[in-house]
N, C-alpha and C positions, 0 to 999 in steps of 0.2 A: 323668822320670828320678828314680829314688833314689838319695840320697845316704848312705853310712852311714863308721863309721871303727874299727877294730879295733887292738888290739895286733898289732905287729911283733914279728919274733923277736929285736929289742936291746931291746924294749921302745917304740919308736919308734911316732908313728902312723902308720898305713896309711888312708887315705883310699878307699874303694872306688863305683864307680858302676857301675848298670844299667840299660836302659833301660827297664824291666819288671818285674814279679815274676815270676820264673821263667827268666829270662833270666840267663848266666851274668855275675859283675861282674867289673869291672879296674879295678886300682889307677891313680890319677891320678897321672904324675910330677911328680915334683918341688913336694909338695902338702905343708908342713908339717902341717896341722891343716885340719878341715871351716873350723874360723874365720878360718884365714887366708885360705881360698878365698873366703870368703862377706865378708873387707872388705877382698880385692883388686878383689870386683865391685864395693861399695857406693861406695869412694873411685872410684874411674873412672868409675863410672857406665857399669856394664857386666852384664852379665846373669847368674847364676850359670853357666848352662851355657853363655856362651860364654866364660866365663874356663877351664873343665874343658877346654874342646875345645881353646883355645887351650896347655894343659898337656901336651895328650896322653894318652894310656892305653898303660899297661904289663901287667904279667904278670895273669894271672885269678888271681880271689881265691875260694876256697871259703867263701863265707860261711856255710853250715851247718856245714863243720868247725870254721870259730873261733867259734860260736855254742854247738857241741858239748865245747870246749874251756875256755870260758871267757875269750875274748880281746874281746869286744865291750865297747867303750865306749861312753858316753852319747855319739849321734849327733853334739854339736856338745859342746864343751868350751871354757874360757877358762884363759886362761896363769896369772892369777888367779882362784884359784874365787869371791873375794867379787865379781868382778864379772860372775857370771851368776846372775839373779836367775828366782827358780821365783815364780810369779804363777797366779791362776784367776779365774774367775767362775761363779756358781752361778744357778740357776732362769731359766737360759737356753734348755731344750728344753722340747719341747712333750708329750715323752713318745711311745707308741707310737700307730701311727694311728687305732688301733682308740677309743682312749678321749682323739684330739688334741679332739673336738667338745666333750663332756663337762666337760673341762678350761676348755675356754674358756665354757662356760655359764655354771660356777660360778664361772669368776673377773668376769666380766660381771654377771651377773646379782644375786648375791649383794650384799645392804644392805654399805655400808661398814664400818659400826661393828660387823659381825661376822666381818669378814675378818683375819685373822695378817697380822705385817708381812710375813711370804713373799710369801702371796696376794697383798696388795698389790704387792708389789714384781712376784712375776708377772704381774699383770695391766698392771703400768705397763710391763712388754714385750712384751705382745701388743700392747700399744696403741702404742705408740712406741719396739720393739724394731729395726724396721725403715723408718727413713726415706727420704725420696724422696734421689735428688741432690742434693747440695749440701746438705742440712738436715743438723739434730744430731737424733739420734733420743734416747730416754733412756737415764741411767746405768746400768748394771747393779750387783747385789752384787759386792762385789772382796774378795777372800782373799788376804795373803800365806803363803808356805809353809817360804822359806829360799832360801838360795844354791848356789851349784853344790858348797859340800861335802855335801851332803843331795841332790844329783843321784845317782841310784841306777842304773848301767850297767845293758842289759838281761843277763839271767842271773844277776845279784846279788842277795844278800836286800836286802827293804824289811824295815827294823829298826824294829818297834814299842816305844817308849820304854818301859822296867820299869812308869812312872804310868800308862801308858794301860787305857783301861779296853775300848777295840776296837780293831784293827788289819783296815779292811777296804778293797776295791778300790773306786776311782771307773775306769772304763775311762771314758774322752774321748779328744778330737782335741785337740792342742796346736800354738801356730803358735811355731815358731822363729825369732826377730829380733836382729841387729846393727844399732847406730848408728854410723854412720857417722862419720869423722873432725870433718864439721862438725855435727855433731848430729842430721841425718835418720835415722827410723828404717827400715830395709829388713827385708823379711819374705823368709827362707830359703825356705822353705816349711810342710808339715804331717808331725805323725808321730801316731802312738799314744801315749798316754800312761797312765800307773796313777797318778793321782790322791788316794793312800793317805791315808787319815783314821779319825779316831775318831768312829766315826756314837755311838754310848753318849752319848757328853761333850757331840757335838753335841745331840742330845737332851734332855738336863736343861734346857739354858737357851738357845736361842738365841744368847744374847749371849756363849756359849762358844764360838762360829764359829770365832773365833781359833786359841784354843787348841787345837780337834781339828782346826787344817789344817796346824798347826808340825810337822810330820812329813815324811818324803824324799820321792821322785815319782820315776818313771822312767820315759823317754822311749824313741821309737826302735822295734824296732834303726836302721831308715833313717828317713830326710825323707823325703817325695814334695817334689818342687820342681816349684812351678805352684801352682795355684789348685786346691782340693779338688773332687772331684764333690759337686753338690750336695743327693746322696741318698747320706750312707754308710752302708751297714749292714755290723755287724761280729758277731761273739760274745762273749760274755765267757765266760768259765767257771773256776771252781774244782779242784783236781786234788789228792787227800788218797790218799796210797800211788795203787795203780794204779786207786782210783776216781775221777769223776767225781762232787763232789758237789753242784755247781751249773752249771748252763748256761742261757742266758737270749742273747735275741740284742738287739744294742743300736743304737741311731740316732742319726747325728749329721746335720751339713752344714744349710745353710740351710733346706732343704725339710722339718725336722725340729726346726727354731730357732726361738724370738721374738724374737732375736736375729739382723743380720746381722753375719758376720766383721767387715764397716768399721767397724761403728757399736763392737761391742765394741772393735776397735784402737784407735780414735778416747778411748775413755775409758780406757785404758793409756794410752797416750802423749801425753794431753794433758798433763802434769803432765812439767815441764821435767826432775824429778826421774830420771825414765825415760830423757831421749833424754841421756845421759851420754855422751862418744864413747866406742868402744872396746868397752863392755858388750855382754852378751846376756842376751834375753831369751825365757825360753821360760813362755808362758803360755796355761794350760788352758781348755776352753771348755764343761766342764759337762757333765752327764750326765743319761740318764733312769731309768739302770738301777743297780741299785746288789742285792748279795746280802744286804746288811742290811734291807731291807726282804723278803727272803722267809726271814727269820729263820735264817740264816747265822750263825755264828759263826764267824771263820777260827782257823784253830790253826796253832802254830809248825809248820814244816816244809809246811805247804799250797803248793801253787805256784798261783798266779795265773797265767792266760794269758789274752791281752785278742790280739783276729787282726779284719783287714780283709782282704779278700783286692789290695784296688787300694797298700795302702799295705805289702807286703812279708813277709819273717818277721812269725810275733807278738811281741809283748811278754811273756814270761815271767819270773818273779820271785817264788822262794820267800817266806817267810812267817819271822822271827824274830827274839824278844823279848828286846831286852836285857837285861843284867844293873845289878840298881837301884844307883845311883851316889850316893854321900853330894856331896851341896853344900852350901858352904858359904861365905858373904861372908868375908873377913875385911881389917881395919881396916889400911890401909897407915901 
């Protein structure tokens, strides 16, 4: 099932579900919000879609009209935006099949003392990215990015800060999660996600990780609710007036990981700091593909389109650069 949530004609949200891609949707009644749906199941301990079913469905919803319009919201939203928190993890894929053996030669094979801490850090998830039952496998890299005021609705621009020095797409799988009343965290499901960052800044130093991932992200348009297949292949591509200036096809899901789903949740949410009750968390799981490394520049006005075909609409989301803002401390 997809879940996804548009504007209403009062401005209200419209909560919409399909059982498919391609199949027509209908609005769930009597559904404030994707997040009230998703911590009516969490407190009951109840499933998402049999809290839907138990809702009912009403009138069909065009969702390429309000996609065509402008009325698509970011899939899951909080009544307070600080408390939905954008989160990721990096050097978590294995890359494309063709060059997965290769990849893993040279993280193997290779003397220590001449490995980057990437390397290492890759190789410490080939090698214990995926543990048995029951085990802890190891940590992954972790990025913060911001809160749901820098959640970027699909069809919206992703606004590259005046300072930056890139503004390019990470197309990933992102997993959607509420905590629960008493602190359990439950996972919604999966969406597409644009991953937006400063590949330049990241570049200089490593240790500026940080700072090229303080930028928006946008989710969506639907959830898949369930468990991801775990082979996804999707496209990315670039869109400059009516060209085409990048296309590149991209891999996610376990079978493309060194990384499993659990072992990455497991290190989000071990840190009490995450299972807050009430919060959502929507956090990214990395990519292999990215148009900075085939020497892409994006420029304002580019539209980004990131498409699965099992996870619904694409993700589409212009390109444009803020206007530079004077800051300033000053002394209370």
């Amino acid at each position: 099932m997809l879940i996804s949530q548009i504007s209403g004609p009062g401005g209200e949200i419209v909560v919409a579900v399909r059982k498919a891609p391609g199949v027509a949707a209908k609005a769930v009644l009597n559904a404030r919000s994707v997040y009230a749906l998703a911590m009516e199941a969490a407190d009951a301990g109840k499933s998402l879609v049999s809290v839907i079913e138990a809702h009912g469905l009403g009138d069909e919803v065009d969702l390429e009209k309000a996609y065509s319009q402008g009325r698509f919201l970011p899939p899951i939203t909080h009544p307070d935006a600080a408390h939905l928190h954008l989160t990721g993890t990096g050097l978590t894929h294995l890359g494309s099949a063709a060059t997965r053996d290769s990849m893993h030669k040279k993280a193997t094979e290779a003397a220590e003392e001449t490995l980057t801490d990437s390397m290492k850090m890759f190789r410490m998830g080939l090698e214990n990215g995926k543990p048995k039952a029951g085990e802890t496998g190891v940590q992954p890299e972790w990025f913060y990015k911001g809160n749901g005021h820098v959640a970027t609705a699909p069809g919206a621009a992703l606004v590259s800060p005046s300072f930056a020095l890139d503004g390019g797409e990470e197309p990933e799988m992102a997993g959607i999660y509420v905590i629960a009343t008493d602190g359990s965290p439950f996972r919604v499901g999966f969406a597409l996600s644009n991953e937006f960052s400063d590949h330049v800044t990241e570049r200089i130093n490593y240790l500026y990780l940080a700072h090229s991932k303080l930028r928006p992200a946008s989710f969506g348009p639907e959830i898949r609710i369930g468990t991801p297949p775990e082979d996804i292949r999707g496209t990315s591509r670039i869109r400059r007036g009516d060209k085409v200036i990048f296309e590149k096809p991209f891999l996610s899901g376990e079978t493309n990981m060194s990384h499993t789903f659990a072992n990455l949740e497991y290190h989000h949410f071990k840190y009490g700091l995450f299972r807050a009750p009430g919060d959502v968390h929507v956090h990214m799981f990395g990519t292999a593909t990215l148009s900075f490394a085939e020497g892409i520049k994006p420029e304002a006005g580019d539209v980004f389109e990131i498409e699965v075909a099992d996870f619904g609409l694409p993700l589409r989301n212009p390109l444009k650069v803020a206007d530079e803002e004077k800051v300033a401390v000053r002394q209370l």
